[in-house]
N, C-alpha and C positions, 0 to 999 in steps of 0.2 A: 245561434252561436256556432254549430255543428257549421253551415255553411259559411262563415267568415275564418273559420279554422282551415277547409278547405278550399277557402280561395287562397286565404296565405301560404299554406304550403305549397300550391301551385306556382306563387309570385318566386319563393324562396327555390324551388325546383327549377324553375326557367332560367332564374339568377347563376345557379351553377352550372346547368346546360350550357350557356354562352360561353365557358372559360372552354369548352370544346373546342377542338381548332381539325379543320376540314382543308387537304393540299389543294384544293382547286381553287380558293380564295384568297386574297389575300386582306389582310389587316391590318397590315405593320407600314412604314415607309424607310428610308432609306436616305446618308448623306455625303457625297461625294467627295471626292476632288483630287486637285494635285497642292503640292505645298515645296517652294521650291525658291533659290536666292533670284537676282538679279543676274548670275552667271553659270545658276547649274541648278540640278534638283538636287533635293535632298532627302536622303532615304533613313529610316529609321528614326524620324521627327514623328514625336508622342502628340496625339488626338484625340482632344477629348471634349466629348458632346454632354451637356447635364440640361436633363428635365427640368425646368423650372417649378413648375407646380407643384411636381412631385420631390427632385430633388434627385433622380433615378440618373447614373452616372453609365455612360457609356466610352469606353477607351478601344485605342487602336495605334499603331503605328504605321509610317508610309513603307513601301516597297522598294524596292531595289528602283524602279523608272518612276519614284515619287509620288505615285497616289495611296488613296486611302480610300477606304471601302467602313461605313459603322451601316449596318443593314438591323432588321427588327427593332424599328423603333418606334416607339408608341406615336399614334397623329394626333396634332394639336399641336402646343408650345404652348410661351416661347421655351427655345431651345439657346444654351449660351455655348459654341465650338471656341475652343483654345487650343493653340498650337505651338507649343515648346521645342528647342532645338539646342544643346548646349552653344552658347558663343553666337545665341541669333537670339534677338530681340524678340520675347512671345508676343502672337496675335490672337486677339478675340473676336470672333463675329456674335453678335446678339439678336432678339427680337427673331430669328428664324420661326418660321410657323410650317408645321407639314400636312399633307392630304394624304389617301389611303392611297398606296400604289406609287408614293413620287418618288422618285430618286432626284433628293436635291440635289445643286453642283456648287459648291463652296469652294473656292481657290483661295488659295494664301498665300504670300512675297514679304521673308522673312531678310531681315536687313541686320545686319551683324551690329551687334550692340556696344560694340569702341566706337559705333558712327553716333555722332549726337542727329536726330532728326527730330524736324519740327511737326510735321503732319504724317503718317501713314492712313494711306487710302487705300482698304479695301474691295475693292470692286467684284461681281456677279451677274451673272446672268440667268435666267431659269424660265424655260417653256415648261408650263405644268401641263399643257397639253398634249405634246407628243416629245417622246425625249428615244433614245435606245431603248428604256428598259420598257417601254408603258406606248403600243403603237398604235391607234385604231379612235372610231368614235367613244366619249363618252364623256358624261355628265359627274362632274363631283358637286356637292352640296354641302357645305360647310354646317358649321355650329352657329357664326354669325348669322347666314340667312336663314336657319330653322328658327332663331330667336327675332329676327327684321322682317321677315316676308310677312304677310297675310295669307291665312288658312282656314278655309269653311268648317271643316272636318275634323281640325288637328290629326291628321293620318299621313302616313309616310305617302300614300296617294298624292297627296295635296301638293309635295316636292318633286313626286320624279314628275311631274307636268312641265317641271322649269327642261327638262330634255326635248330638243327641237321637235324631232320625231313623234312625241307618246301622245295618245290619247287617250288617255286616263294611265292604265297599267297594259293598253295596247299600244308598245311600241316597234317602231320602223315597220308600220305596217302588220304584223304580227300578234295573233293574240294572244293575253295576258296568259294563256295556260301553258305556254311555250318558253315561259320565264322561270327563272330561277331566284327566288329570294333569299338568300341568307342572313343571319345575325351572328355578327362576331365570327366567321365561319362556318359555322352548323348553319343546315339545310330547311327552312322555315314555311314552308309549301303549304299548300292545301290538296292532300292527297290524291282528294276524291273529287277532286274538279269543280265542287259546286261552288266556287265563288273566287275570285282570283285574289284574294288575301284571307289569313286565318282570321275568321271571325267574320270576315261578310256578308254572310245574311243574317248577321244579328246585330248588326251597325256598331261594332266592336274593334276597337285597333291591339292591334297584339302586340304591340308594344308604346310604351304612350313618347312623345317626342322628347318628355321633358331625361326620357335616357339615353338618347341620343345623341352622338357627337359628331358622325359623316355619315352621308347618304352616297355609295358611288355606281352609277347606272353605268352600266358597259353594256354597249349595244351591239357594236364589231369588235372585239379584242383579238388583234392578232399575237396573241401568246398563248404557251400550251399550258401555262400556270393556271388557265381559266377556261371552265367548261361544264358543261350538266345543262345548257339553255341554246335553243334553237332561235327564242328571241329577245329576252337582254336579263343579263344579272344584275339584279338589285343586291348590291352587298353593302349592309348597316353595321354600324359601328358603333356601340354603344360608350357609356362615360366610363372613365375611374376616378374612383377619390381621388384627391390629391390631401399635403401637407395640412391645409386650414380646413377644418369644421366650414361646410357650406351645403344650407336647404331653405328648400320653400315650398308655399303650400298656396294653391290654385285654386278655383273655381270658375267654369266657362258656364255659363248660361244663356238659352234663346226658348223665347215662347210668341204665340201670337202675336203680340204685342211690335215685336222687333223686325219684323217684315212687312214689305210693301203688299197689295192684294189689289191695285186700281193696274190695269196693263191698259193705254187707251182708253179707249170709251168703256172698256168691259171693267167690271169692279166683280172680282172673284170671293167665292164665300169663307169666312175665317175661320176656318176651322182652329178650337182650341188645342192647345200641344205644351209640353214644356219638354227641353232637351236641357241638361245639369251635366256636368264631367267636373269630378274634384280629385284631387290629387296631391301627393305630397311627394319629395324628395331628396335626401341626406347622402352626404359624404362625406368622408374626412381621414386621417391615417389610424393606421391600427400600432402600426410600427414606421414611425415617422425616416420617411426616404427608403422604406422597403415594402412595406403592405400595407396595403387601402381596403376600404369599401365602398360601396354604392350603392345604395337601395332606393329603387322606387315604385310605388304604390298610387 
């Protein structure tokens, strides 16, 4: 009992470590643009981005040369951007989804509302690979492929693999002691060098995927925003509740049974084993469109 008390306060302890936030990383993304007529820009036209999931509302107005700037915003989606202007027909863009570090580009062409029109088209463009704000190699890893891919291990290992360079947590050549891993921020290391993740000589993942929402490996980042690694930052992004009640509950298992043991001609001895990982995990609002939680076990 004494040990299932201290494993939980440990789970509950990391849980609030994470809300730490460290300047060398980043964690938020960011939504661009200009918002402007057929004949001129438009400055001082209201902008505003809502969290779907959440319900979390972010506003802004345009500039004097008609852009807009909404920076720290949470990643994932979708995200709905609306664009008002008195005496100009508002526009919505929908379904936007974000990665850690992006600066999306959303542009808007705002048509005066005495004109009756039949279709307005939207149009965008967006290199999530290299933009101004974000220059250099690197690998983002979505929430889709943590839930699509195939994983031995279920370990944050198992994904930064999809980076052209790594081999295993040795990436562009470089070994994994020369990396930085963070979660949410805070600095997540293995101090003492003896295993290039926390928990690895005990076949231990220190954080389990199902709380997971972006994996982003940066391997050359030419920005001064990011530093503490000679050879790539793994920076993880864990979930938040959102608005509905949503959990589920796991079990991965492999024993003898589930592997092959013939290579060739040679048929290898079976030794008995059994490997089990169970797990559970809840969300949901505490104060619907203002405070969440997320718990996982």
């Amino acid at each position: 009992m004494i040990k299932i008390l201290k494993q939980a306060f440990s789970l509950f302890l990391l849980i609030f470590i994470t809300f730490l936030n460290v300047n060398a990383q980043e964690t938020t993304s960011e939504i661009q643009g200009t918002v402007t007529t057929q004949k001129q820009i438009l400055s001082g036209a209201s902008v505003v981005a809502i969290h779907t999931p959440t319900g979390t509302t972010y506003k802004t107005t345009t500039r004097q040369d008609g852009r807009y700037n909404l920076p720290n915003l949470k990643i994932g989606g979708p995200y709905k951007v609306t664009v008002t202007y008195v005496g100009y027909t508002s526009l919505s863009e929908e379904d936007i989804y974000l990665t850690v570090g992006q600066s999306f580009k959303q542009n808007f062409t705002l048509s005066e509302n005495v004109t009756s029109l039949k279709d307005v088209v939207v149009k965008s463009t967006n290199d999530k690979n290299f933009n101004s704000n974000r220059n250099g190699s690197q690998e983002l890893i979505t929430r889709t492929q943590l839930e699509r891919l195939p994983t031995i291990n279920r370990s944050i290992q198992d994904f930064v693999k999809l980076e052209p360079t790594a081999n295993g947590l040795n990436i562009g050549g470089r070994s994994s002691q020369y990396n930085n891993m963070t979660i949410d921020g805070a600095n997540f290391n293995n101090s003492f060098g003896l295993s290039s993740l926390l928990g690895g000589q005990t076949n231990a993942q220190p954080v389990s995927l199902e709380a997971i929402e972006q994996i982003q490996v940066n391997v050359s980042p030419y920005d001064v925003k990011l530093g503490g690694f000679a050879g790539a930052g793994i920076n993880t992004i864990t979930k938040s509740g959102t608005n509905q009640f949503k959990g589920n509950f796991y079990e991965y298992m492999k024993n003898q049974d589930n592997q092959g043991y013939a290579v060739g001609p040679t048929t290898l001895a079976k030794t008995p084993f059994t490997y089990s990982i169970k797990g559970i995990s809840l969300g949901g609002p505490i104060i619907k469109n203002k405070l969440f939680f997320f718990v996982s076990a």
